[in-house]
FILUMLO-537394 format. One record per residue (C-alpha): residue number from 1; residue in three letters; x, y, z. Coordinates in nm, 4 decimals, always signed. Example, Ala and Ser with C-alpha at 12.3 -4.5 7.8 and 13.67 -1.06 7.14 Angstrom:
BEGIN
+-----+--------+----------+----------+----------+
! num ! residu !       xx !       yy !       zz !
+-----+--------+----------+----------+----------+
!   1 !    ALA !  +1.2300 !  -0.4500 !  +0.7800 !
!   2 !    SER !  +1.3670 !  -0.1060 !  +0.7140 !
+-----+--------+----------+----------+----------+
***
This chain:
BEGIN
+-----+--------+----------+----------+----------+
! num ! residu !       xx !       yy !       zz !
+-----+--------+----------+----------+----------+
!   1 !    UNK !  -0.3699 !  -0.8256 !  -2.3248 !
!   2 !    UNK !  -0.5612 !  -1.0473 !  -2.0932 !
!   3 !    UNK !  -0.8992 !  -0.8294 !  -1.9036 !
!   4 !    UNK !  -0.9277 !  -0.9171 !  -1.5474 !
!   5 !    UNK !  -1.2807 !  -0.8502 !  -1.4093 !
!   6 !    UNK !  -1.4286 !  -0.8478 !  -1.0388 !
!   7 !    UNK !  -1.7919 !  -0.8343 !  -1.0572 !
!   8 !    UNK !  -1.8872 !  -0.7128 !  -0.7142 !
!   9 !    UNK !  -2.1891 !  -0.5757 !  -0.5128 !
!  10 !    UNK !  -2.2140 !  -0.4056 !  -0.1380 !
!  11 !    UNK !  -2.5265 !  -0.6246 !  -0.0852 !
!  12 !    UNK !  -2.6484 !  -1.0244 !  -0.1354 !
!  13 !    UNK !  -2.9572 !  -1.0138 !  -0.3696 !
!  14 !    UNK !  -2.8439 !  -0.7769 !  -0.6731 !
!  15 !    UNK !  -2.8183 !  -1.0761 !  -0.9564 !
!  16 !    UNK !  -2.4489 !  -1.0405 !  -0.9526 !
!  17 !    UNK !  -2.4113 !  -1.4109 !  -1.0309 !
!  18 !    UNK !  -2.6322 !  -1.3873 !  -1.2946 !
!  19 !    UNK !  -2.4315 !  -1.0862 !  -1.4614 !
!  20 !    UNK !  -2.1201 !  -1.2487 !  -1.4044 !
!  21 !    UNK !  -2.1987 !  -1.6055 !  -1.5676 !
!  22 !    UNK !  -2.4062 !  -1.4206 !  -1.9214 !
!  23 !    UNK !  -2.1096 !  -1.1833 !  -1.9179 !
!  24 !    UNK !  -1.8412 !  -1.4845 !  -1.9009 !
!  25 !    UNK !  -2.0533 !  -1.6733 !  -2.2147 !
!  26 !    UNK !  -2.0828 !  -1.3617 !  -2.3935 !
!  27 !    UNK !  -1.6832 !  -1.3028 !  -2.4029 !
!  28 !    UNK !  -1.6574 !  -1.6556 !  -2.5244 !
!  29 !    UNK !  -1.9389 !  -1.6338 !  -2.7890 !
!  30 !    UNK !  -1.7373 !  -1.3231 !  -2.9113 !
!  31 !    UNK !  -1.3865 !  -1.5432 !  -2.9305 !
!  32 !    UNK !  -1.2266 !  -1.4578 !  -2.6249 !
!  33 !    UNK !  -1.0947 !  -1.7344 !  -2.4048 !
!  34 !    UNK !  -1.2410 !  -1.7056 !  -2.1120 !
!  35 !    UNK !  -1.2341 !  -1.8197 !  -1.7208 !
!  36 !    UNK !  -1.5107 !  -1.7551 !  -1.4591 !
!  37 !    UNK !  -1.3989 !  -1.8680 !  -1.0979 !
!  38 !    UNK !  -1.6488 !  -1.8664 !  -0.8221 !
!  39 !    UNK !  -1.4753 !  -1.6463 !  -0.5330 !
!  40 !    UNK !  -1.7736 !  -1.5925 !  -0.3607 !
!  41 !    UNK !  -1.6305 !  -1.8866 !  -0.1088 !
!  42 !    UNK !  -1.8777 !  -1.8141 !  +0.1328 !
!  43 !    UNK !  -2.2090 !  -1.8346 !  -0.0875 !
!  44 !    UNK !  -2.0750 !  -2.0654 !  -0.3628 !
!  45 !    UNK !  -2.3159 !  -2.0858 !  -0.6961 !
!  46 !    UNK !  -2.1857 !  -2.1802 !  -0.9869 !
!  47 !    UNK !  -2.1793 !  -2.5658 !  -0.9055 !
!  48 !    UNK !  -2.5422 !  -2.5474 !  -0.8663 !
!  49 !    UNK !  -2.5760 !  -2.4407 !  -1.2340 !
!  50 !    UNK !  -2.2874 !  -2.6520 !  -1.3475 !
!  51 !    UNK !  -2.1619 !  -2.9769 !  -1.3262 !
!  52 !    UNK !  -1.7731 !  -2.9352 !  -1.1760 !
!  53 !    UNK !  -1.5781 !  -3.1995 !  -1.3787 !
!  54 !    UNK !  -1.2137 !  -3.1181 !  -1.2170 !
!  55 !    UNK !  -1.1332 !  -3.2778 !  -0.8959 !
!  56 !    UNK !  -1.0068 !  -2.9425 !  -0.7330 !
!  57 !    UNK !  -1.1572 !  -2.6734 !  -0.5900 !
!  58 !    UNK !  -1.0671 !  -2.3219 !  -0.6297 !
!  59 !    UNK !  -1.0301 !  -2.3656 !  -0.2131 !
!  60 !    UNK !  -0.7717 !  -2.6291 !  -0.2939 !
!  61 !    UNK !  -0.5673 !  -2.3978 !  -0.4963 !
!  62 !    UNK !  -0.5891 !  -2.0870 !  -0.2871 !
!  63 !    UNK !  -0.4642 !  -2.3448 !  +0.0109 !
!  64 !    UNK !  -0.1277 !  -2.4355 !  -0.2267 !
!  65 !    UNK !  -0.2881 !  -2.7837 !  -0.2978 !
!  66 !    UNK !  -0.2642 !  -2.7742 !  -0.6792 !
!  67 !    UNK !  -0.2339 !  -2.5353 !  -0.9382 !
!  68 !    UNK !  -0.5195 !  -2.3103 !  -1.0813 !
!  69 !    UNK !  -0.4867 !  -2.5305 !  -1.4121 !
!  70 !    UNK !  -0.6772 !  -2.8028 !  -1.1937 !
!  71 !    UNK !  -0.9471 !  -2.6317 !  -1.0938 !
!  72 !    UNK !  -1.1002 !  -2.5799 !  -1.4467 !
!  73 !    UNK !  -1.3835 !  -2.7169 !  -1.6091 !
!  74 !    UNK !  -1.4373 !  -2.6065 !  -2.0190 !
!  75 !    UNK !  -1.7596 !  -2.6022 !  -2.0693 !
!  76 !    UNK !  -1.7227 !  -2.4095 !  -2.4268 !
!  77 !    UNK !  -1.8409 !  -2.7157 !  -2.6027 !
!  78 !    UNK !  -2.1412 !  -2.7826 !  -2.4682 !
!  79 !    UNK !  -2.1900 !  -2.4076 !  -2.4723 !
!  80 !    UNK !  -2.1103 !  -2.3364 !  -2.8682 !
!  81 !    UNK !  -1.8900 !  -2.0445 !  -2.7856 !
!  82 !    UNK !  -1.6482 !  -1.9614 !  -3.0590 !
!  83 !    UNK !  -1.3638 !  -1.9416 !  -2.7631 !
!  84 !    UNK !  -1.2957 !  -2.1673 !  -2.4583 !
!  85 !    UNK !  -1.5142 !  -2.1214 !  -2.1235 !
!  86 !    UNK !  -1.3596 !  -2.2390 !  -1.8486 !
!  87 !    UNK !  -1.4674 !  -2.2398 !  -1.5182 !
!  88 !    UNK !  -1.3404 !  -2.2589 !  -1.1684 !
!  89 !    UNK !  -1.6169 !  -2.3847 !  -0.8778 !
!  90 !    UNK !  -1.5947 !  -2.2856 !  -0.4906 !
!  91 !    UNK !  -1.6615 !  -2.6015 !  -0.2667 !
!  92 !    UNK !  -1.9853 !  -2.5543 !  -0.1660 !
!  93 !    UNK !  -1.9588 !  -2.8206 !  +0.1408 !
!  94 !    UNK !  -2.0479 !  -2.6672 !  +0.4569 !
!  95 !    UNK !  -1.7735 !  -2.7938 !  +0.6847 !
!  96 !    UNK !  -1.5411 !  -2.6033 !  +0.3808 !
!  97 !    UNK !  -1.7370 !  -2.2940 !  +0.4344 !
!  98 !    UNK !  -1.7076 !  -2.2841 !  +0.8021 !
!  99 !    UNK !  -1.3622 !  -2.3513 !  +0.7745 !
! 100 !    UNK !  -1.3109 !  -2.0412 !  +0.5542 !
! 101 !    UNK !  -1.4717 !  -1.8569 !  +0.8496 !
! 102 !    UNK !  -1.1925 !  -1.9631 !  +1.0882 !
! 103 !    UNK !  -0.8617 !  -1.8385 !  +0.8171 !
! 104 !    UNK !  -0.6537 !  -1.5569 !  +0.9820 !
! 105 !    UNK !  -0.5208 !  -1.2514 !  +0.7924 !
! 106 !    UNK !  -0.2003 !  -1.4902 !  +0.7314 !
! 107 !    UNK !  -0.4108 !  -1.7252 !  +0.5034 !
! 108 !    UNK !  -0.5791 !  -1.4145 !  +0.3548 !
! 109 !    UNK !  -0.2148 !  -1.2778 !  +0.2684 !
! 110 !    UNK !  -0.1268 !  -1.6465 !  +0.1003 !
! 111 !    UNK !  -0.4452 !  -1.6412 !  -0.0979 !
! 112 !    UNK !  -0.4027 !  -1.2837 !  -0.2762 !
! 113 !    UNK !  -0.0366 !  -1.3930 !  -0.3996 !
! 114 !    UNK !  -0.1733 !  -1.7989 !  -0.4906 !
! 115 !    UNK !  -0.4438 !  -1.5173 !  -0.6617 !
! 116 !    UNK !  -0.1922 !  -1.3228 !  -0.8239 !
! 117 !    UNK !  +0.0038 !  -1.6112 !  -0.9483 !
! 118 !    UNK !  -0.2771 !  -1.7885 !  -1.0307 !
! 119 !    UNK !  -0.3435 !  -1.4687 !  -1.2750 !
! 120 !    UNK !  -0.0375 !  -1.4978 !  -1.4225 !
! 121 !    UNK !  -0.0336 !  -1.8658 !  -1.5019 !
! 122 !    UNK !  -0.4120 !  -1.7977 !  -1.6963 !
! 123 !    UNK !  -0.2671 !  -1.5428 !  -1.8624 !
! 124 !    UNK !  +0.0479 !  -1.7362 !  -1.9491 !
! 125 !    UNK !  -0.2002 !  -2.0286 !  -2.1066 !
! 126 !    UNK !  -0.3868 !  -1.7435 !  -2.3699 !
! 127 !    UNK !  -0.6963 !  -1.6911 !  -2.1795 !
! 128 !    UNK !  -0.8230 !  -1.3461 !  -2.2982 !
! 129 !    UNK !  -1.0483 !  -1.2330 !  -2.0275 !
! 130 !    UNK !  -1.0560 !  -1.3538 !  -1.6293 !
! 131 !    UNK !  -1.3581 !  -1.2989 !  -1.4545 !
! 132 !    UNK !  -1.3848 !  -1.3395 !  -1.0431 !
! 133 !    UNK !  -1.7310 !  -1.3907 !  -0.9244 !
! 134 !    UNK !  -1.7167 !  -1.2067 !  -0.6290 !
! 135 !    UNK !  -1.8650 !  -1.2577 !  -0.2555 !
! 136 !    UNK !  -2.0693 !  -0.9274 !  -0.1713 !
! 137 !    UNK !  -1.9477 !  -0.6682 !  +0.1220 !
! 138 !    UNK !  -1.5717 !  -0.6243 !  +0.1872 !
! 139 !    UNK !  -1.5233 !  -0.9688 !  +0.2987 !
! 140 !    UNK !  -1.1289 !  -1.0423 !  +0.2788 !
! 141 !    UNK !  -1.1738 !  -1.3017 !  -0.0529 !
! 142 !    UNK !  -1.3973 !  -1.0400 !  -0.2289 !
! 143 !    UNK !  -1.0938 !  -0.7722 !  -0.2156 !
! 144 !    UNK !  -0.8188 !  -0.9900 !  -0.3078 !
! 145 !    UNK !  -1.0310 !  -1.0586 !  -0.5716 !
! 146 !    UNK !  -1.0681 !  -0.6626 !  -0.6334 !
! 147 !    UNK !  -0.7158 !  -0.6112 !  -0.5805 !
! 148 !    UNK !  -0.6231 !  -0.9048 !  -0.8593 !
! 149 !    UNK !  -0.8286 !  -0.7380 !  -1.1097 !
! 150 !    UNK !  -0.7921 !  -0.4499 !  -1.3766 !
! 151 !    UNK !  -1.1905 !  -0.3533 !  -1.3008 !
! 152 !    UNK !  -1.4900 !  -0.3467 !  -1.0597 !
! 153 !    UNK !  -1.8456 !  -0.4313 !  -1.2648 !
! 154 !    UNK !  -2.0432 !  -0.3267 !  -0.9490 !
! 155 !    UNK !  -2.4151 !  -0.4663 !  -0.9653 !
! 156 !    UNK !  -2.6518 !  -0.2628 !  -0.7686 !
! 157 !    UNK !  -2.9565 !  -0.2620 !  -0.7154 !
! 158 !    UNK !  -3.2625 !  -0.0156 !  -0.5904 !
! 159 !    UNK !  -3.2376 !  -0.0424 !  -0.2295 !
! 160 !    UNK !  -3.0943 !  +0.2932 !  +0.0580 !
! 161 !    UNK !  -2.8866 !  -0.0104 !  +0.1759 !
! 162 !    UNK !  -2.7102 !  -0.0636 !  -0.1096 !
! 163 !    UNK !  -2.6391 !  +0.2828 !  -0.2008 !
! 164 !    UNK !  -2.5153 !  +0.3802 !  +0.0540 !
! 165 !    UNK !  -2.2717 !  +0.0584 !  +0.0962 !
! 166 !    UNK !  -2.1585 !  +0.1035 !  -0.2785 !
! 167 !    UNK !  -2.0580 !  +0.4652 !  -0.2128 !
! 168 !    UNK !  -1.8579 !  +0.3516 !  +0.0749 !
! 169 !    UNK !  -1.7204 !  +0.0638 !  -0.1877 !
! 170 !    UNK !  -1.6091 !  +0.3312 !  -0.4117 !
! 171 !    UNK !  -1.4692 !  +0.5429 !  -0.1932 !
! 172 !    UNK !  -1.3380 !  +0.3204 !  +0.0796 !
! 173 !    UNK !  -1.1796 !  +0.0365 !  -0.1341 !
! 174 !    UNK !  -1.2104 !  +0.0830 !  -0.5333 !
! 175 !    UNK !  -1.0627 !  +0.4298 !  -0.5126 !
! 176 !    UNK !  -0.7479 !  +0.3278 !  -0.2739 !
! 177 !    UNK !  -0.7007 !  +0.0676 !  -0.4879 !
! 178 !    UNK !  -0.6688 !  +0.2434 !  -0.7701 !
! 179 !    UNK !  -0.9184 !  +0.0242 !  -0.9821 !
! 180 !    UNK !  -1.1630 !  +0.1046 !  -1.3032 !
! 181 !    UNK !  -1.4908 !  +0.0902 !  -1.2331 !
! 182 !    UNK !  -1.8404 !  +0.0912 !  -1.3473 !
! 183 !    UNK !  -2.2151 !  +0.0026 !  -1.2123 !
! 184 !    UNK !  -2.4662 !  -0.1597 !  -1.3742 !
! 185 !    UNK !  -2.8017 !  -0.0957 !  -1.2236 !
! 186 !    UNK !  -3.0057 !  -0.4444 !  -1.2255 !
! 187 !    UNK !  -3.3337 !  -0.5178 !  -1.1496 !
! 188 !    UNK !  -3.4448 !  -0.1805 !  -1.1513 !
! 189 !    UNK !  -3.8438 !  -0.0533 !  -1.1750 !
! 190 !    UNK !  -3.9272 !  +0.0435 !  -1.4982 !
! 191 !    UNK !  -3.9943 !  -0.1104 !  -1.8265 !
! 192 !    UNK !  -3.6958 !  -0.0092 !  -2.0484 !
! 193 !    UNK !  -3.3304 !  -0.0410 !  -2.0663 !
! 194 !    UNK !  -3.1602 !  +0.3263 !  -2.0010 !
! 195 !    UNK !  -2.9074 !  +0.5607 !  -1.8693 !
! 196 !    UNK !  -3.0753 !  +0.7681 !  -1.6350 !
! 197 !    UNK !  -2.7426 !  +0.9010 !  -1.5166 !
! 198 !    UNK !  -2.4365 !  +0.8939 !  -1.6735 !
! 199 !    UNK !  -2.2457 !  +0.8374 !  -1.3683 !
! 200 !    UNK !  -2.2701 !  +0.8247 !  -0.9982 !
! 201 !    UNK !  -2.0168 !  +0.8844 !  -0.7077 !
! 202 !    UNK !  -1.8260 !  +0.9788 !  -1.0233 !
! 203 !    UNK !  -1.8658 !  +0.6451 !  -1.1974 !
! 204 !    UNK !  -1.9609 !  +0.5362 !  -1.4912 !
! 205 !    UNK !  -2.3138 !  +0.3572 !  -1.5230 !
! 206 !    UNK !  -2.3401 !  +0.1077 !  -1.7923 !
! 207 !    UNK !  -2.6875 !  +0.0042 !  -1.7881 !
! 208 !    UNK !  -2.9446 !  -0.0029 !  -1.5872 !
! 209 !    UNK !  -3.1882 !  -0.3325 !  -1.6355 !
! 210 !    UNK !  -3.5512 !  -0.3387 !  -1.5676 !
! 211 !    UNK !  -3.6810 !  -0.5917 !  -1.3104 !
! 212 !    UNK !  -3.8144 !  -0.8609 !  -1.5598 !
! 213 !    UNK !  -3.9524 !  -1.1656 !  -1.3390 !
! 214 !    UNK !  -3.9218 !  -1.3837 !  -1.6439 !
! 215 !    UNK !  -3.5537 !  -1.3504 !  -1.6178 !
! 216 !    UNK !  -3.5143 !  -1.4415 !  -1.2619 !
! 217 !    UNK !  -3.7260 !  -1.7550 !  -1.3210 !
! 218 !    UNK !  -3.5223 !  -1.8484 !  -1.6670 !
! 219 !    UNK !  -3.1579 !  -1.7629 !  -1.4827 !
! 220 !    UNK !  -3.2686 !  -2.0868 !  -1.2479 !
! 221 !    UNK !  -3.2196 !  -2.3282 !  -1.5395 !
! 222 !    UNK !  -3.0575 !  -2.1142 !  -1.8467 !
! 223 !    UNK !  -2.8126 !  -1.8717 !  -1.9460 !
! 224 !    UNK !  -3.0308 !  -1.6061 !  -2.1550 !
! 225 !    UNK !  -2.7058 !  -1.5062 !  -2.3671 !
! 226 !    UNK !  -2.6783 !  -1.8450 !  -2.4945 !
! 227 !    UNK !  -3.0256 !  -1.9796 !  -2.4955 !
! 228 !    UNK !  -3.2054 !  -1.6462 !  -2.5976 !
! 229 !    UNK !  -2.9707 !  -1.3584 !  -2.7330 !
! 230 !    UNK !  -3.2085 !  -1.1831 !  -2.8562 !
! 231 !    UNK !  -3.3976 !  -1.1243 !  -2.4854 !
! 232 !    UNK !  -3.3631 !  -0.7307 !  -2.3321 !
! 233 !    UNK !  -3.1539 !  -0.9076 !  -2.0730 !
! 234 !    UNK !  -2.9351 !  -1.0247 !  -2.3383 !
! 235 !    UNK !  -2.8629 !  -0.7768 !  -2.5738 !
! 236 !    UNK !  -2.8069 !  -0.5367 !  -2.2962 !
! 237 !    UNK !  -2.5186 !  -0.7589 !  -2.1388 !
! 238 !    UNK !  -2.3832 !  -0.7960 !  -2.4513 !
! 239 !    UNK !  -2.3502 !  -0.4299 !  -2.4672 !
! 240 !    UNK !  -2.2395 !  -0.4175 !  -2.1213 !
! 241 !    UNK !  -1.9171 !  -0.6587 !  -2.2558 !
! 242 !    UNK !  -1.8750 !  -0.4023 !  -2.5230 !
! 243 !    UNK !  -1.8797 !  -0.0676 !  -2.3237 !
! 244 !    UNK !  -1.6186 !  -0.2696 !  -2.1008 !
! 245 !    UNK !  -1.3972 !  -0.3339 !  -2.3844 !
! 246 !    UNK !  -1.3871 !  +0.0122 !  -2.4691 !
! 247 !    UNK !  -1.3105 !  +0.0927 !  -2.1385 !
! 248 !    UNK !  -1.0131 !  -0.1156 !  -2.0578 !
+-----+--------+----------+----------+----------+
***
């Protein structure tokens, strides 16, 4: 049964990109074919780490210009992973991203069921596990990501601000939706990997990650799962993938 993920945050700042890409390679270094599409359509970043290599957008296909087959890029070759890694960029031209600003709720409506089919067709082609790379905040693409997925990986970090904004997550928009969900505390102060808390706002916490500057400087140019699995950073998202697994 294919997993659907949303990796999410209330705030900008909390390494959620980060999370989501070492999460995506560690599914694939396990076997599992796997798809990561950049949703966050307003703050697009995976084309900055990656080289796009299909000529469509994951705009174009939420517009009904192609199908979500043309959006993807494999990248599990030059990666080593034992499955297929597939991913699916957000333009990142700024004319696109003010024109995302301007869509009405009618476009928004379109885009969840082009999301939901979209699901389908991955899941019709054997892809095991579907990650959406999430904008942060309640912005309409973030929760028709949340509402196309089977679970929230909520990345949080230290801050009132966020706290406060991922209770109101939980309770406002996970909860109505009826959606798994779990929070992994990242960049945290400390020097060790732990579960302070087993849950909060009666979720699950998977992990909660030191702030290491080493791996903010690395994530620039490298993806520690692949390059370094043997880093803190590393083996805890690889336990992270496993705890989900359990989960779903």
């Amino acid at each position: 049964m294919t997993l659907t993920l949303a990796i999410h945050s209330s705030k900008g700042g909390t390494g959620k990109t980060s999370i989501a890409i070492n999460l995506a390679v560690a599914f694939a270094s396990a076997g599992k074919n796997t798809c990561l599409i950049d949703m966050d359509l307003r703050g697009p970043s995976l084309c900055a780490m990656f080289k796009p290599q299909a000529h469509f957008w994951i705009n174009d296909f939420l517009s009904g210009r192609c199908s979500i087959k043309d959006t993807l890029t494999d990248i599990g070759k030059d990666m080593n992973t034992s499955g297929h890694l597939y991913l699916s960029f957000a333009n990142p031209d700024i004319g696109e991203i003010r024109n995302l600003v301007s869509k009405d709720r009618s476009w928004q409506a379109s885009a969840l069921k082009a999301l939901m089919n979209g699901k389908k067709e991955l899941i019709g082609s054997d892809i095991d596990v579907i990650l959406f790379d999430t904008s942060p905040g309640v912005e309409y693409e973030s929760i028709n990501a949340v509402a196309a997925s089977d679970m929230v990986i909520i990345v949080h970090n230290d801050t009132n601000a966020c706290s406060s904004c991922t209770e109101q997550l939980i309770k406002g928009v996970y909860t109505l939706l009826d959606k798994k969900c779990a929070i992994i505390d990242n960049m945290q102060h400390g020097n060790c990997v732990s579960n302070i808390k087993e849950s909060r706002y009666g979720t699950p916490i998977f992990a909660t990650i030191p702030c290491m500057c080493e791996v903010a400087t690395r994530s620039n140019n490298e993806i520690l799962v692949h390059t370094d699995p043997e880093h803190l950073f590393s083996r805890t998202i690889i336990a992270i993938k496993e705890k989900i697994e359990a989960m779903k």
